[in-house]
TORPA-4810 file (N, C-alpha, C, O; in nm, 3 decimals):
<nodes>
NODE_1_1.556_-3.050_-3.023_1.543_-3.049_-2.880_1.395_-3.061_-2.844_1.310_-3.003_-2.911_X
NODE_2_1.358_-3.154_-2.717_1.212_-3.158_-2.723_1.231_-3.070_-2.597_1.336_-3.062_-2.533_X
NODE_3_1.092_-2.994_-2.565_1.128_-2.908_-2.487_0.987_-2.980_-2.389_0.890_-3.030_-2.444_X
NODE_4_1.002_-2.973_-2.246_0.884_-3.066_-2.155_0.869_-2.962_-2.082_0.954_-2.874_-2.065_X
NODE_5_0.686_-2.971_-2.001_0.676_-2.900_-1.913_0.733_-2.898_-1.789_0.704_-2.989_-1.710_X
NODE_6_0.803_-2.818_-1.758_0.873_-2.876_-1.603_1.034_-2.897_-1.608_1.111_-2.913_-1.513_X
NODE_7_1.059_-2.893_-1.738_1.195_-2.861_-1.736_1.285_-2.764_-1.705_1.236_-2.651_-1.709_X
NODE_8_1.398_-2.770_-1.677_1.454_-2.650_-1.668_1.561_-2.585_-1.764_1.669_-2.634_-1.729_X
NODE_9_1.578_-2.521_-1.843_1.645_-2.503_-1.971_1.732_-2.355_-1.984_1.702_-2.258_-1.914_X
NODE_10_1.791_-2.352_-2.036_1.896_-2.243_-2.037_1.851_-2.159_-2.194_1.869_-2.209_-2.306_X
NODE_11_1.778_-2.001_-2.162_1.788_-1.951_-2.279_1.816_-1.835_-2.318_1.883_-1.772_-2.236_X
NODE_12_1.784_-1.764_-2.440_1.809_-1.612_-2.442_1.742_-1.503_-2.473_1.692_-1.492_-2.585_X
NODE_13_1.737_-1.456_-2.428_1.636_-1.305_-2.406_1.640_-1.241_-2.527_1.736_-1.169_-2.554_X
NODE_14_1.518_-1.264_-2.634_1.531_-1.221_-2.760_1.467_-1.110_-2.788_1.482_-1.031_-2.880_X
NODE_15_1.350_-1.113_-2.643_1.304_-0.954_-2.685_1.202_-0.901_-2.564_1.148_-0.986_-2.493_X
NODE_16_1.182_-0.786_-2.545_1.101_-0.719_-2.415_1.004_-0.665_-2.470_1.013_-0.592_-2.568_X
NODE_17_0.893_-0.699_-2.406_0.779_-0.638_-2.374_0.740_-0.541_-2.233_0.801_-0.540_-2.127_X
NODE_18_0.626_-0.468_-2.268_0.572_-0.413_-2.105_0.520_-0.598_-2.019_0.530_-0.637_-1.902_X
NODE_19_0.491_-0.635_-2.088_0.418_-0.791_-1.999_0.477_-0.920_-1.955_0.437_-1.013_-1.885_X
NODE_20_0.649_-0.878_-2.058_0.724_-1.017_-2.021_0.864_-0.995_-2.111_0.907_-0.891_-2.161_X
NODE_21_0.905_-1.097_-2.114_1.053_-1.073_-2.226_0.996_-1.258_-2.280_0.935_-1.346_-2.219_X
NODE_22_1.060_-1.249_-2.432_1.035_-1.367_-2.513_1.160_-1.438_-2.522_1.248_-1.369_-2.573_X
NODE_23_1.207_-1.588_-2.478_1.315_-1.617_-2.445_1.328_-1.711_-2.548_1.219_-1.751_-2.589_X
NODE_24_1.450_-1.770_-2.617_1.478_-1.868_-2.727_1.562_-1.953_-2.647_1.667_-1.929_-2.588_X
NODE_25_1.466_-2.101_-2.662_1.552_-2.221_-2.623_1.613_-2.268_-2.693_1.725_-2.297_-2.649_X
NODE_26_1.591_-2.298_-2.809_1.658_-2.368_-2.931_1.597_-2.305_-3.055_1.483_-2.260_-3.066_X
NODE_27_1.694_-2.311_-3.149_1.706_-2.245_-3.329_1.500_-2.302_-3.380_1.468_-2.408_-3.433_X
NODE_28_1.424_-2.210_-3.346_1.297_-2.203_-3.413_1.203_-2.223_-3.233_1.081_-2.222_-3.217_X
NODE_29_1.282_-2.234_-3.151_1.160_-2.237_-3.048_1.177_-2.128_-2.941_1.295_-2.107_-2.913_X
NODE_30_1.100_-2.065_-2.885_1.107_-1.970_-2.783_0.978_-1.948_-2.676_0.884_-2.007_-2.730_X
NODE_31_0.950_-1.914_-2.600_0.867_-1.882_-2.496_0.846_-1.764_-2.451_0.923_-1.681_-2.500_X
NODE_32_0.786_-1.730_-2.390_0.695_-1.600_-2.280_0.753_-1.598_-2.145_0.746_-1.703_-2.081_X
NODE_33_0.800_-1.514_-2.102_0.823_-1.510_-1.957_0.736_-1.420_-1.927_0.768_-1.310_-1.971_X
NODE_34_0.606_-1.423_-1.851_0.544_-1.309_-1.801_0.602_-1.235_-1.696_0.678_-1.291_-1.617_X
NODE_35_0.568_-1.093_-1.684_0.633_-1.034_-1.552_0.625_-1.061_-1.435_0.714_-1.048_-1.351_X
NODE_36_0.454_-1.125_-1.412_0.454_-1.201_-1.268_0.576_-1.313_-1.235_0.615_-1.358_-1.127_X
NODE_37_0.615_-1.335_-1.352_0.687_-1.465_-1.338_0.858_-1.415_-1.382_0.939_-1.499_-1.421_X
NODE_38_0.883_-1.310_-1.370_1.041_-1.242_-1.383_1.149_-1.293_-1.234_1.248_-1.365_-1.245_X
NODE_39_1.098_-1.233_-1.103_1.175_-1.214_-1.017_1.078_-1.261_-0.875_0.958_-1.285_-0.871_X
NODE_40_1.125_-1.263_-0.824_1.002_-1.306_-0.658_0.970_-1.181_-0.596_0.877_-1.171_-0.516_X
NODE_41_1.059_-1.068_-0.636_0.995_-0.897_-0.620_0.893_-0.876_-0.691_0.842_-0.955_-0.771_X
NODE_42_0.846_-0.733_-0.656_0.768_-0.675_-0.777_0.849_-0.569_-0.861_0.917_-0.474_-0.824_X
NODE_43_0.805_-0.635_-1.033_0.875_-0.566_-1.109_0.769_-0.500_-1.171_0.659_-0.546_-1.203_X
NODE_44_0.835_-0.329_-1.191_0.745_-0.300_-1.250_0.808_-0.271_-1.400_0.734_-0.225_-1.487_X
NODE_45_0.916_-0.293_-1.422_0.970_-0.256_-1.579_1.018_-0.388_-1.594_1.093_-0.423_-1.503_X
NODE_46_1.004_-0.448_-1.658_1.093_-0.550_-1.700_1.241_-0.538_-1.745_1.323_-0.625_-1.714_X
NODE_47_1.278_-0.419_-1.827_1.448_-0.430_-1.858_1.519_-0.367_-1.720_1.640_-0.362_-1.702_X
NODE_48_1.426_-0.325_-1.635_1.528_-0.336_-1.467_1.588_-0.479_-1.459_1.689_-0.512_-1.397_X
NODE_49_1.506_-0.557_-1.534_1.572_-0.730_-1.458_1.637_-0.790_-1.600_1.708_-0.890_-1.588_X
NODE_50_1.620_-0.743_-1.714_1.651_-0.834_-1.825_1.729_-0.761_-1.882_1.785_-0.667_-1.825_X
NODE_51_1.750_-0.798_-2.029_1.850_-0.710_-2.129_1.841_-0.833_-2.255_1.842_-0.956_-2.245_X
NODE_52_1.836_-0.777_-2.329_1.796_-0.861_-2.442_2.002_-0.883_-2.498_2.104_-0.817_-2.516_X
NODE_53_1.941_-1.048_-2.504_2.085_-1.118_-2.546_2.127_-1.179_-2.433_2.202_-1.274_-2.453_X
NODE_54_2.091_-1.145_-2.267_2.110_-1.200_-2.188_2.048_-1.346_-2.148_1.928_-1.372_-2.146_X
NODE_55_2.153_-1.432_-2.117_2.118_-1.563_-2.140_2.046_-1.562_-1.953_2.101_-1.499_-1.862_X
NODE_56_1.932_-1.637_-1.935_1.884_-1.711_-1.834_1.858_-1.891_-1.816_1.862_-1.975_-1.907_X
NODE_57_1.841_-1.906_-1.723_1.789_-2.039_-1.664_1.605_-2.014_-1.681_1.565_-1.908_-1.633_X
NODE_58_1.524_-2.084_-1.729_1.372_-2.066_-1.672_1.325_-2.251_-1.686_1.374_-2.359_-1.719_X
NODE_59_1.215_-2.201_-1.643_1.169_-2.350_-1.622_1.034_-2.354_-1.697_0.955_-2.261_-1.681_X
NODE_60_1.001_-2.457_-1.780_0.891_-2.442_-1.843_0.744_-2.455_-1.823_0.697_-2.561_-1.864_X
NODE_61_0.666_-2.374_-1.773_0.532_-2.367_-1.701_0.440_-2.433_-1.806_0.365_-2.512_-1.749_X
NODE_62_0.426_-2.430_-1.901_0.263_-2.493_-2.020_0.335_-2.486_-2.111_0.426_-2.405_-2.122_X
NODE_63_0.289_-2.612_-2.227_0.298_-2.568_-2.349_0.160_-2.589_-2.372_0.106_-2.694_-2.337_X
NODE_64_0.082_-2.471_-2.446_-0.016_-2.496_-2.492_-0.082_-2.572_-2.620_0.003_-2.628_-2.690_X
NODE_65_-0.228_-2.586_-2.668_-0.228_-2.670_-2.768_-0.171_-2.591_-2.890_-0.097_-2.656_-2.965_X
NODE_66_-0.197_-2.446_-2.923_-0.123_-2.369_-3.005_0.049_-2.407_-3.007_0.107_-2.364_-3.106_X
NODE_67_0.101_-2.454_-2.946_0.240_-2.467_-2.911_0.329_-2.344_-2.860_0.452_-2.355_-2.858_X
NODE_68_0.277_-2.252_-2.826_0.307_-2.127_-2.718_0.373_-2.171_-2.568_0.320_-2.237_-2.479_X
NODE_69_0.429_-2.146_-2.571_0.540_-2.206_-2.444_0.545_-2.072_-2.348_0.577_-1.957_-2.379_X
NODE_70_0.497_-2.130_-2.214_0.485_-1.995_-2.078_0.596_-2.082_-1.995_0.590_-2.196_-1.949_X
NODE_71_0.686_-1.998_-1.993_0.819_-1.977_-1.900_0.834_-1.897_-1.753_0.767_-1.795_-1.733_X
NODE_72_0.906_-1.938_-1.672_0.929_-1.884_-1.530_1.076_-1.846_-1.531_1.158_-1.928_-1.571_X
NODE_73_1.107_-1.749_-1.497_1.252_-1.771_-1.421_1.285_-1.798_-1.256_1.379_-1.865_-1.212_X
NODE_74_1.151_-1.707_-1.157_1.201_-1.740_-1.050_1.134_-1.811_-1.026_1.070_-1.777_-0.927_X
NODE_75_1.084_-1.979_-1.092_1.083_-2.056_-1.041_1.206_-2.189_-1.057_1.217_-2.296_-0.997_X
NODE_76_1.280_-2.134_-1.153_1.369_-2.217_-1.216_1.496_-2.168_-1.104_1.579_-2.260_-1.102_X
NODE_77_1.530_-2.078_-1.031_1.600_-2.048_-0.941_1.556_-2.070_-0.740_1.471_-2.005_-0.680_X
NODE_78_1.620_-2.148_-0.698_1.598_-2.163_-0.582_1.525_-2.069_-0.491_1.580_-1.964_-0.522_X
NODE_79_1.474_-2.051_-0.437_1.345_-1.983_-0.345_1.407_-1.906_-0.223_1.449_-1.968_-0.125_X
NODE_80_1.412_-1.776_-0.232_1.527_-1.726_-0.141_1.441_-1.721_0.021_1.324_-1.703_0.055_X
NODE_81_1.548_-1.741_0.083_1.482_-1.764_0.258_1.363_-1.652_0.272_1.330_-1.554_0.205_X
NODE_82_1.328_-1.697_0.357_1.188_-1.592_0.403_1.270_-1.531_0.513_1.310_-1.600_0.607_X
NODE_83_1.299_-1.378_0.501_1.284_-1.273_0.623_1.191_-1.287_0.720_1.070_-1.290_0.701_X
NODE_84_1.271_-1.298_0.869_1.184_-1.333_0.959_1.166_-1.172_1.004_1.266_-1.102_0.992_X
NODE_85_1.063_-1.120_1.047_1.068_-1.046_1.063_1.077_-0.962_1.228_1.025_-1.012_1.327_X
NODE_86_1.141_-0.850_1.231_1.167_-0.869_1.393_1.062_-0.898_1.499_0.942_-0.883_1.473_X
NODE_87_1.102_-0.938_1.615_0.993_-0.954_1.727_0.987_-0.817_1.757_1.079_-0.736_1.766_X
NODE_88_0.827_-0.798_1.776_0.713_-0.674_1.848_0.805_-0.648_1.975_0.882_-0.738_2.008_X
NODE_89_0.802_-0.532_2.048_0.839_-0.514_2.149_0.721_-0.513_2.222_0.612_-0.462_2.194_X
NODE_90_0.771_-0.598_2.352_0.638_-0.600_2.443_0.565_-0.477_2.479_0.622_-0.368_2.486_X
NODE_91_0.436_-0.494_2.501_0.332_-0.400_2.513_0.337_-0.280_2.660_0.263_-0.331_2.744_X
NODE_92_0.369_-0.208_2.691_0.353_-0.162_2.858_0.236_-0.204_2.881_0.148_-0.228_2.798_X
NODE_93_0.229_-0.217_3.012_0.138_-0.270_3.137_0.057_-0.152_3.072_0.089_-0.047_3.016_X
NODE_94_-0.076_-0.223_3.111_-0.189_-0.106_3.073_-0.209_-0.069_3.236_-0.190_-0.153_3.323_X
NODE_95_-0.254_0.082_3.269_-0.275_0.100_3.408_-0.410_0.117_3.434_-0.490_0.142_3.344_X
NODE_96_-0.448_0.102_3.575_-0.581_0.066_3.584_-0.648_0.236_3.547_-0.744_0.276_3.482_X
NODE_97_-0.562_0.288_3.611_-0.673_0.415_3.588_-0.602_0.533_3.509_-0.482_0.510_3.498_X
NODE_98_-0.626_0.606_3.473_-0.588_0.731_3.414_-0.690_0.872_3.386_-0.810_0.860_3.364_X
NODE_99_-0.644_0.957_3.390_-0.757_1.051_3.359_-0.848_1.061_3.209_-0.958_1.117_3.203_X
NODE_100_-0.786_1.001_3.100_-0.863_0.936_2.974_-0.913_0.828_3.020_-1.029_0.839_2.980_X
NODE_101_-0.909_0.734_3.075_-0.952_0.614_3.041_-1.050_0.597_3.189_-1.037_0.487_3.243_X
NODE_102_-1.120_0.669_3.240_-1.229_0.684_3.351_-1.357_0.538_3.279_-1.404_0.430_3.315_X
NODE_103_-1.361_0.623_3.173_-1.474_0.533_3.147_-1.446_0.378_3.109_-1.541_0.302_3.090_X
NODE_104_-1.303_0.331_3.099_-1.293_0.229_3.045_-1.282_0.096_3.149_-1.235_0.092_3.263_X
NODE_105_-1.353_-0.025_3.058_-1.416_-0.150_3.206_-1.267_-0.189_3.266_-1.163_-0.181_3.200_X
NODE_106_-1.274_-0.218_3.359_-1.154_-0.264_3.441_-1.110_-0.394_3.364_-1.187_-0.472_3.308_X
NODE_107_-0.970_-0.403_3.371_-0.922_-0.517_3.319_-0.971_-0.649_3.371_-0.942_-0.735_3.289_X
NODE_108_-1.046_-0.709_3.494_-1.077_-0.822_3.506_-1.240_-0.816_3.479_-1.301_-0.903_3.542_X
NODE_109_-1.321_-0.731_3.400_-1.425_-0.752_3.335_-1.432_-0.869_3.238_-1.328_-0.899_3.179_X
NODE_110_-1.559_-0.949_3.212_-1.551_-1.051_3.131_-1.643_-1.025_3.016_-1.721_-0.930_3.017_X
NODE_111_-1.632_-1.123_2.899_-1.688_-1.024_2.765_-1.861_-0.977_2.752_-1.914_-0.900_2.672_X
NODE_112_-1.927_-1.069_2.879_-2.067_-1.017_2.862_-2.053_-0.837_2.923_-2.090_-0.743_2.852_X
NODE_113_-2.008_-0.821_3.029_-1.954_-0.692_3.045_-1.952_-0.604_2.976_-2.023_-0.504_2.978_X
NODE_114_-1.862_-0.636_2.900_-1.771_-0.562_2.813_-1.851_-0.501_2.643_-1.838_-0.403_2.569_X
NODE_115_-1.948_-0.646_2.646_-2.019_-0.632_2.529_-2.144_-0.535_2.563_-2.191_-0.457_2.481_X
NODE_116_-2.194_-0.551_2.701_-2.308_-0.439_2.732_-2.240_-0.314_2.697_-2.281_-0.264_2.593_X
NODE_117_-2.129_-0.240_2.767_-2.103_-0.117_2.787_-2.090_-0.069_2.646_-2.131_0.044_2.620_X
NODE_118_-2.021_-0.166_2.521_-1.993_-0.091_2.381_-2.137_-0.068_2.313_-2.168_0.032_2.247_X
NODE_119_-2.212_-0.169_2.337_-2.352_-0.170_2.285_-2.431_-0.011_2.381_-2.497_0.083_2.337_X
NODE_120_-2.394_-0.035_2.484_-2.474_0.150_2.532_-2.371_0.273_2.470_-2.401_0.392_2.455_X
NODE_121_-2.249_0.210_2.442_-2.201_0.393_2.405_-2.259_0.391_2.270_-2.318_0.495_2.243_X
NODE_122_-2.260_0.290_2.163_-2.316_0.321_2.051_-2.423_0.330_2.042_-2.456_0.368_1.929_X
NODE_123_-2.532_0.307_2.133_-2.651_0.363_2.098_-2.656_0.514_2.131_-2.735_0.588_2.073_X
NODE_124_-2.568_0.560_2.227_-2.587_0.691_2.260_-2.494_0.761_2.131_-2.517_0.867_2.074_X
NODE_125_-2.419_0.696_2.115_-2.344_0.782_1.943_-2.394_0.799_1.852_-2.366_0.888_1.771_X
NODE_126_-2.527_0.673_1.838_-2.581_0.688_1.717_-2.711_0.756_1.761_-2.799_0.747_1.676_X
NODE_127_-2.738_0.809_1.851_-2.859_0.854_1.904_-2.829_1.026_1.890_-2.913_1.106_1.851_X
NODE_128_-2.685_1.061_1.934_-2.612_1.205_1.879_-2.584_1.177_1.764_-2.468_1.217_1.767_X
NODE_129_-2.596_1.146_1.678_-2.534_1.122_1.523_-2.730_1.165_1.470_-2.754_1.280_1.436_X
NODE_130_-2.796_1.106_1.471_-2.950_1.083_1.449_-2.971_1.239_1.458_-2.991_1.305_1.356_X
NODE_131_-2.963_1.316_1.629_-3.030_1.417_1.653_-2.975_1.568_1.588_-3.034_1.675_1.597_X
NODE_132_-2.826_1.540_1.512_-2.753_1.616_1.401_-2.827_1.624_1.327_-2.898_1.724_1.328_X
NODE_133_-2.847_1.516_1.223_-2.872_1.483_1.103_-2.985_1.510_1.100_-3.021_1.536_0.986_X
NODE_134_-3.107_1.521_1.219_-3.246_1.580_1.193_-3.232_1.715_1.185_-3.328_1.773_1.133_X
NODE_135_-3.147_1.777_1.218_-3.121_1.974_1.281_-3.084_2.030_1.162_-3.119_2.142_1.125_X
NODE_136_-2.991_1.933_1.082_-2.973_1.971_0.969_-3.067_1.958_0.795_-3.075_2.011_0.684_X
NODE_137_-3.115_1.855_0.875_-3.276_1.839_0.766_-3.387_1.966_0.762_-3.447_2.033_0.679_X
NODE_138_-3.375_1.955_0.889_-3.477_2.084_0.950_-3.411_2.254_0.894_-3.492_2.342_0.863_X
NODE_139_-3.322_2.268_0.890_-3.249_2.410_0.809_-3.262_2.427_0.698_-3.281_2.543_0.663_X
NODE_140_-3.255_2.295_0.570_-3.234_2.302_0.425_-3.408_2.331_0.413_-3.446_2.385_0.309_X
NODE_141_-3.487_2.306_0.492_-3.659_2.339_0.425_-3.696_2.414_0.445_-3.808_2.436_0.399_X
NODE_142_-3.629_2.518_0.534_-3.681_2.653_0.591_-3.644_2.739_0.445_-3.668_2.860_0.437_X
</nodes>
């Protein structure tokens, strides 16, 4: 049997590793299935998905110049739909005012606005952050 990259071939699970299971295509040839390349989940054991003697479908990823053969299974199996995932529920109306949000720019502010006011609270945060960090310099030398 010649075995090609890109084929798809029917074989059997001759033995498990932590990194993959070693599959036999034909009487003297076999391959690597790595674990990235087991299932389109994440596996973290491999005999959750295999069992040695169990026959699969894989498809043949490289043969190298050594003649080491790297195998797939879930690429040799059709590509299961993508989960759409549900739609966000719309956001509530933000309200203009509240007793938290005094300080915050009115919704029809535009971004030069918007960019002054964050640029003054952080200088005043980092200006209380600064006058800590000296009070506490000042204690450890006494």
């Amino acid at each position: 049997m010649d075995i090609q990259e890109g084929a798809v071939l029917t074989g059997k699970v001759t033995g498990i590793t932590k990194f993959g299971a070693f599959v036999q295509l034909a009487p003297g040839k076999s391959g690597l299935v790595y674990i990235s390349e087991i299932a389109n989940t994440f596996v973290n054991n491999v005999a959750d998905f295999l069992t040695v003697g169990q026959e699969v479908q894989v498809k043949v990823l490289k043969i190298d110049e050594n003649g080491r053969i790297n195998l797939s299974i879930k690429q040799a199996q059709p590509r299961p739909p993508r989960q759409e995932s549900a739609p966000r529920p719309p956001r509530p109306p933000r309200q203009e005012s509240s007793p938290l949000s005094d300080d915050q720019p009115p919704l029809d502010a535009d971004f030069e606005d918007k960019l002054k006011r964050f640029m003054k609270d952080s200088e005043g945060k980092i200006s209380d952050m600064m006058k800590k960090t000296d009070r506490r310099g000042t204690k450890r030398r006494r």
